[in-house]
TORTORTI-222756 format. One record per residue (C-alpha): residue number from 1; residue in one letter; x, y, z. Coordinates in nm, 3 decimals. Example, Ala and Ser with C-alpha at 12.3 -4.5 7.8 and 13.67 -1.06 7.14 Angstrom:
BEGIN
- 1_a_1.230_-0.450_0.780
- 2_s_1.367_-0.106_0.714
//
This chain:
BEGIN
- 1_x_8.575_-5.435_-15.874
- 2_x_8.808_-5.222_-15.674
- 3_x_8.579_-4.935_-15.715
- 4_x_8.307_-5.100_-15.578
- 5_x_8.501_-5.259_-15.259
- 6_x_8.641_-4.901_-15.214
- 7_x_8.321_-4.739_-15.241
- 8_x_8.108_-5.006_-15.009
- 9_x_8.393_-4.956_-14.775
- 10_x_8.356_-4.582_-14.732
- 11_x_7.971_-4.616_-14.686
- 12_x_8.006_-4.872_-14.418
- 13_x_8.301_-4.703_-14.269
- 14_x_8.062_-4.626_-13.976
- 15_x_7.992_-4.969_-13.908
- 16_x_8.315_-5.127_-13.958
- 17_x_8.525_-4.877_-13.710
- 18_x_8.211_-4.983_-13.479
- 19_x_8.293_-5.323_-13.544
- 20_x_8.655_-5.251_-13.478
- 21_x_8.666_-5.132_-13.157
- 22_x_8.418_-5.367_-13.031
- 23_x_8.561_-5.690_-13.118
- 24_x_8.879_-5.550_-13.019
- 25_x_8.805_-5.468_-12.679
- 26_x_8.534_-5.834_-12.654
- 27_x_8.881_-6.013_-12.763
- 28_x_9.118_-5.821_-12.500
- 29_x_8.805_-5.894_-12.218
- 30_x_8.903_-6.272_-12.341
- 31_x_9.255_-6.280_-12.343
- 32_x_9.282_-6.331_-12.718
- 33_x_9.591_-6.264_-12.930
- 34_x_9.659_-6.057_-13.072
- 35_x_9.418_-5.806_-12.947
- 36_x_9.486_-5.831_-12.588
- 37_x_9.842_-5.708_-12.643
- 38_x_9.734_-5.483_-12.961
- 39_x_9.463_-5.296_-12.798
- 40_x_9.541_-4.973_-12.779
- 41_x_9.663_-4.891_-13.176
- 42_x_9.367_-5.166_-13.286
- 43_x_9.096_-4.991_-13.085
- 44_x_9.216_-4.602_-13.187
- 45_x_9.225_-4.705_-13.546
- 46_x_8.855_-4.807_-13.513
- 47_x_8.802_-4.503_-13.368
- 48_x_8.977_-4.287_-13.616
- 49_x_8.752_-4.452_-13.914
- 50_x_8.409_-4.463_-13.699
- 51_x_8.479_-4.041_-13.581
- 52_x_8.587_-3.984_-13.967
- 53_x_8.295_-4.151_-14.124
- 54_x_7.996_-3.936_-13.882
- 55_x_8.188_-3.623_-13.941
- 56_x_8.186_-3.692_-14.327
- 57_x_7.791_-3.825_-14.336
- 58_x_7.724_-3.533_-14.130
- 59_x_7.900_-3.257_-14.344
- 60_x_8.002_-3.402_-14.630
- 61_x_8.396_-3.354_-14.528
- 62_x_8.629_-3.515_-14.310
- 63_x_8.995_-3.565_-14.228
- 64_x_9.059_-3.870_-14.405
- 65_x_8.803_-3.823_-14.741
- 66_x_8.873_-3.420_-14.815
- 67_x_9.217_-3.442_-14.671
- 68_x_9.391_-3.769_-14.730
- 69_x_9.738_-3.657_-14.791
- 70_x_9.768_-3.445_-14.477
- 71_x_9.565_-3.667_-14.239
- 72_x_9.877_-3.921_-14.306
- 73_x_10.139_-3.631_-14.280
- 74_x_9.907_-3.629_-13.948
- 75_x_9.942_-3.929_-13.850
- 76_x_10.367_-4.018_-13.926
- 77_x_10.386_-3.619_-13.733
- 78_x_10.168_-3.767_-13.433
- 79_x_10.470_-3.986_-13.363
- 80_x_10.759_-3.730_-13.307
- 81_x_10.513_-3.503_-13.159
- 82_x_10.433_-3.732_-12.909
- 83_x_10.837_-3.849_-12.861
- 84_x_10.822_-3.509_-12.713
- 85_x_10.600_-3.637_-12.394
- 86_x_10.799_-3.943_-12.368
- 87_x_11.159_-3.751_-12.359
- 88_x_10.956_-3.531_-12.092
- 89_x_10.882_-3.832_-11.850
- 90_x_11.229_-3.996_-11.864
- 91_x_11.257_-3.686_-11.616
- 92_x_10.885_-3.683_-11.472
- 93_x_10.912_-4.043_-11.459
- 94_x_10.473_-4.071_-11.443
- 95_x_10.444_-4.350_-11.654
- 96_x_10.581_-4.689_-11.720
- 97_x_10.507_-4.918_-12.034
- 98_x_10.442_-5.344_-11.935
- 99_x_10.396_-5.598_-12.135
- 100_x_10.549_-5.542_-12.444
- 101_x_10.658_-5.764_-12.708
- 102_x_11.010_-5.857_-12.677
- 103_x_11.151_-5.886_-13.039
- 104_x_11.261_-5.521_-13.053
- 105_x_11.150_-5.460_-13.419
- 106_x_10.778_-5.585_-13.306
- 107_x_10.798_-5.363_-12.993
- 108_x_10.906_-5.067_-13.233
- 109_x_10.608_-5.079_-13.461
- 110_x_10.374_-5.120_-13.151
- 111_x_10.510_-4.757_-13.028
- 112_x_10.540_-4.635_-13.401
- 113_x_10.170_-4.752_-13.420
- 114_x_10.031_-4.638_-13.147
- 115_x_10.173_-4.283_-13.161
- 116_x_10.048_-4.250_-13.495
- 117_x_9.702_-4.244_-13.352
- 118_x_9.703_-3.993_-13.109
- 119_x_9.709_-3.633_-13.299
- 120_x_9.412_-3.800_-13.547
- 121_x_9.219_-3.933_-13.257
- 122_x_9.217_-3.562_-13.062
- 123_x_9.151_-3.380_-13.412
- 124_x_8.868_-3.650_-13.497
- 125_x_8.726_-3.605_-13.165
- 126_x_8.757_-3.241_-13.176
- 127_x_8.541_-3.306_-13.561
- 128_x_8.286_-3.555_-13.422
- 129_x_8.163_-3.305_-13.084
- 130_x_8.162_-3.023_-13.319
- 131_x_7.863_-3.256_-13.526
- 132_x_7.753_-3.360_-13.194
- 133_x_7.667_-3.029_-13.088
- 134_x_7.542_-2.892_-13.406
- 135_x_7.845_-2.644_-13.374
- 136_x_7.961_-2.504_-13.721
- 137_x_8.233_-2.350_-13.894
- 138_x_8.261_-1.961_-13.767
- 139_x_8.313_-1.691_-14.020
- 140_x_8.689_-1.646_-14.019
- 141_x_8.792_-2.004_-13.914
- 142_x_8.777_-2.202_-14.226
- 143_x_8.577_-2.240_-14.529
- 144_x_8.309_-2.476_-14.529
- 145_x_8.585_-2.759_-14.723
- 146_x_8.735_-2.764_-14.443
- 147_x_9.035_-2.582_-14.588
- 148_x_9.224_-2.316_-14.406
- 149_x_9.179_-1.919_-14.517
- 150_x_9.533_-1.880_-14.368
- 151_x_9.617_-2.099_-14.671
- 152_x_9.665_-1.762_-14.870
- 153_x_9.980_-1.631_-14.906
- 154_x_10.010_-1.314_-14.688
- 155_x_10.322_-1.157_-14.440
- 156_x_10.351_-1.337_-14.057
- 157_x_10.199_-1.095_-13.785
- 158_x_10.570_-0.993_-13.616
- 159_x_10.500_-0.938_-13.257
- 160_x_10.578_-0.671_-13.129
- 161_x_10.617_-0.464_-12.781
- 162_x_10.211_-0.404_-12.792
- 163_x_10.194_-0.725_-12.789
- 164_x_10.298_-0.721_-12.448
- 165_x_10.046_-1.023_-12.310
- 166_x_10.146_-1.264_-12.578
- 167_x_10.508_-1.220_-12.506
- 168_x_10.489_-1.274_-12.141
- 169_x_10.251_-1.559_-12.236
- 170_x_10.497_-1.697_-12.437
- 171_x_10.754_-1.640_-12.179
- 172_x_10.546_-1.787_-11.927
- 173_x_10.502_-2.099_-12.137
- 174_x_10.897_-2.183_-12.230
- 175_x_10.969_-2.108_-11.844
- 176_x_10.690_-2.377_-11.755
- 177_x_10.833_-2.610_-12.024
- 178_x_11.235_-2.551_-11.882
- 179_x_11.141_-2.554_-11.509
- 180_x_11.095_-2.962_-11.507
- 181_x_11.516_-2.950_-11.603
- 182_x_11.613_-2.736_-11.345
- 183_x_11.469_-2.919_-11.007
- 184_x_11.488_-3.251_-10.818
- 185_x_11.388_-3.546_-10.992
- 186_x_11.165_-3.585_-10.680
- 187_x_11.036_-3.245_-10.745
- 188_x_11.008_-3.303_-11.101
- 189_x_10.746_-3.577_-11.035
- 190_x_10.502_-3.327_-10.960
- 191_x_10.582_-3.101_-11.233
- 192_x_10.367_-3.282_-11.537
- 193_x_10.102_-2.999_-11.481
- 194_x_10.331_-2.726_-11.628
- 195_x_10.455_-2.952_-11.942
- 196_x_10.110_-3.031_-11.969
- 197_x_10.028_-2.656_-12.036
- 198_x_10.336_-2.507_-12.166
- 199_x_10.322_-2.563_-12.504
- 200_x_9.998_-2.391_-12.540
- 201_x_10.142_-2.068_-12.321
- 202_x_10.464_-2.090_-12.590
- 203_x_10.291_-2.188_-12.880
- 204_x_9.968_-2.009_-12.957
- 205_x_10.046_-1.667_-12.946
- 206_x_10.368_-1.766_-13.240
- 207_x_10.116_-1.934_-13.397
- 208_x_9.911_-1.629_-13.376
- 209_x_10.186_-1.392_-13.533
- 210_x_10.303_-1.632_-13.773
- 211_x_9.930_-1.612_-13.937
- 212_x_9.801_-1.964_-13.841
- 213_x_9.493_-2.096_-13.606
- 214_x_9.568_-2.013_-13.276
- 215_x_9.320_-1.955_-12.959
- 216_x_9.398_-1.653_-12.912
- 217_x_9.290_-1.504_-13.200
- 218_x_8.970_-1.715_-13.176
- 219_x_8.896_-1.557_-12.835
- 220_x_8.914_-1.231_-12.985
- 221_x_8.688_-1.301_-13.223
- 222_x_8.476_-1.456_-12.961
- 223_x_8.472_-1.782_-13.098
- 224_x_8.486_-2.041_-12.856
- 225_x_8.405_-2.333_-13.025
- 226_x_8.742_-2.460_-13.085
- 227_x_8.814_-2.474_-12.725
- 228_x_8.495_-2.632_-12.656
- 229_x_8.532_-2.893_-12.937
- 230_x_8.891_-2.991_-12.786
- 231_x_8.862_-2.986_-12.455
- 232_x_8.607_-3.165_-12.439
- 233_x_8.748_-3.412_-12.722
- 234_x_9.070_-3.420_-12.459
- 235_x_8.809_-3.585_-12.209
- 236_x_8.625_-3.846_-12.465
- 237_x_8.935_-3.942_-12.558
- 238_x_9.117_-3.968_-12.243
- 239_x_8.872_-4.173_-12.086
- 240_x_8.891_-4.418_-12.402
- 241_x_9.249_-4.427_-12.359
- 242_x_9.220_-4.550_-12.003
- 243_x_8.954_-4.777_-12.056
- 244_x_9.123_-4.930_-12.366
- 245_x_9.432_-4.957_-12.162
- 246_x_9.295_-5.085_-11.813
- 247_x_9.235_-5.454_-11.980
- 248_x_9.519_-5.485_-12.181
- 249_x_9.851_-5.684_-12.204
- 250_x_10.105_-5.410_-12.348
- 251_x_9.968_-5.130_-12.151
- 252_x_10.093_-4.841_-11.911
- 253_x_10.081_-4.763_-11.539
- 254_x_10.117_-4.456_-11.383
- 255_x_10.301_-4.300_-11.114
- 256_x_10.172_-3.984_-11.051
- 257_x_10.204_-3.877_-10.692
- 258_x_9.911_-3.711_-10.639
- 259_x_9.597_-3.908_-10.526
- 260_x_9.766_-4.205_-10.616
- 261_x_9.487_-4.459_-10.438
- 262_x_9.222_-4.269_-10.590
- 263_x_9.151_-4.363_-10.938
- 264_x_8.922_-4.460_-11.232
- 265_x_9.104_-4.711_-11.444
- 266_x_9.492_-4.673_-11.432
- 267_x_9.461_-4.295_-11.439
- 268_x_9.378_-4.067_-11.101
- 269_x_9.097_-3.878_-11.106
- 270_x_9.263_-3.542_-11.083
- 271_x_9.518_-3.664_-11.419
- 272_x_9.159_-3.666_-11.627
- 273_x_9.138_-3.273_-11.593
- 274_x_9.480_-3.265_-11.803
- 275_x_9.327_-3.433_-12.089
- 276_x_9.177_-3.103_-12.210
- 277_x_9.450_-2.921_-12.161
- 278_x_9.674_-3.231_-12.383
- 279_x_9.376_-3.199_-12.626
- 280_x_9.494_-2.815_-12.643
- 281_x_9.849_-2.878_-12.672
- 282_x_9.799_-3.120_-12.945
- 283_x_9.623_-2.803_-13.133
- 284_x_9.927_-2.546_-13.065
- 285_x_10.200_-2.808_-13.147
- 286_x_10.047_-2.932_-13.443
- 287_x_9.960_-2.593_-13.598
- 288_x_10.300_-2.487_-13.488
- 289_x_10.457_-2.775_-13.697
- 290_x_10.249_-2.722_-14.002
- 291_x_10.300_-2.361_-13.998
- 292_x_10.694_-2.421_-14.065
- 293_x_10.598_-2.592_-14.373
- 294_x_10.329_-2.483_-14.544
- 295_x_10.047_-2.221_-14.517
- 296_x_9.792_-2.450_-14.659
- 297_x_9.573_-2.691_-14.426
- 298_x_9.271_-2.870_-14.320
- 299_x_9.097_-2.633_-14.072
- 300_x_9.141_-2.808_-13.681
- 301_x_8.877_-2.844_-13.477
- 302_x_8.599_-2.630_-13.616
//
């Protein structure tokens, strides 16, 4: 009997993260607990299980089915990752979280929650454009399981001083990432650009010598379907965040200072240009993180 739920579940999997996010966001329109103050984690998770389900019909591999155990390494890593951003604007100070439930253990789970989602959501995004466009795996990116070649064991490449551009890129990128500590916090307020692109600067070419998926080593290859596949997952997503949000009780507002008055949803229209780039950073950080741990690894965005 459990069999059967589990497998009429996966086939319908389509359908019921459909369902998900549409009743979700019909019940916020309505005021109705507790989706209008559960939006955002209710709606992503819907997402997460209706981008999971094409990519799988479509290829016969996905995230959550080929790669359960990591998707929910994924998923508990999505939350400190993500701390990262928050410890970032207690100094940027572009954002501001409302309505939130006051019992403090309730309000904890809501952030724990709704973290969680982010890292899958980019990397299913990245999954489901890849099907959309018919885009598939390059030679050299990952086998057609969906695992990572790097998996094999094999000696990080060192950099060294030929090398030169990936050092000063890496430079570049931890000077972006330190500059927000060393100004005004009125200056810092228009800094989020270069957090918003550091990590990639700082992160991709390690990743690169350390032997795991980076950019880099895609463009050299001329593959650009990983950037393609992100960046514009950073823009499908980031427009679903906003909309999700703009209705909601527990949501955020922003205070960017930069075309404030001009704006679709809570977010200005300029801020949508750094979803990309986010969709990037998730990528860097993420591979960055797994690469301390283990050389084995669902292949990202291919």
């Amino acid at each position: 009997m459990i069999k059967l739920v589990s497998s009429v579940l996966k086939e319908q999997a389509v359908w019921i993260g459909l369902a998900i996010m549409v009743v979700s966001q019909a019940a916020t329109l309505a005021k109705i607990e507790p989706f209008w103050s559960w939006n955002t984690p209710i709606a992503w998770t819907g997402f997460i299980i209706f981008a999971d389900a094409i990519v799988f019909r479509a290829r016969g591999h996905s995230w959550m089915r080929s790669a359960p155990r990591e998707f929910a390494l994924l998923a508990l890593a999505s939350i400190p990752l993500w701390l990262v951003f928050e410890g970032y604007n207690r100094i940027l100070s572009n954002w501001y979280y409302v309505g939130l439930p006051e019992n403090p253990a309730l309000r904890t789970f809501g952030y724990a929650w709704s973290f969680a989602t982010i890292w899958p959501a980019i990397f299913e995004g990245a999954d489901l454009v890849s099907v959309v466009r018919g885009a598939g795996r390059s030679s050299g990116s990952g086998r057609a399981d969906g695992s990572d070649e790097a998996s094999q064991p094999h000696l990080p490449n060192l950099p060294v001083l030929r090398d030169l551009p990936g050092l000063l890129t890496a430079a570049a990128g931890a000077l972006m990432l330190a500059c927000p500590f060393f100004v005004s916090p009125g200056v810092a307020r228009y800094l989020a650009a270069p957090v918003w692109l550091g990590f990639i600067f700082l992160l991709d070419p390690i990743n690169a010598w350390l032997g795991g998926e980076s950019l880099r080593d895609d463009w050299r290859a001329n593959c650009r379907d990983r950037l393609t596949n992100l960046s514009l997952s950073g823009f499908l997503c980031g427009v679903l965040w906003e909309f999700w949000n703009y209705w909601s009780r527990a949501k955020w507002h922003y205070t960017v200072p930069i075309m404030e008055h001009l704006k679709l949803f809570e977010m200005t229209l300029p801020g949508y240009f750094g979803f990309p780039a986010f969709a990037i950073e998730c990528f860097t950080m993420y591979v960055f993180l797994r690469r301390a741990f283990t050389r084995a690894g669902r292949t990202i965005a291919l």
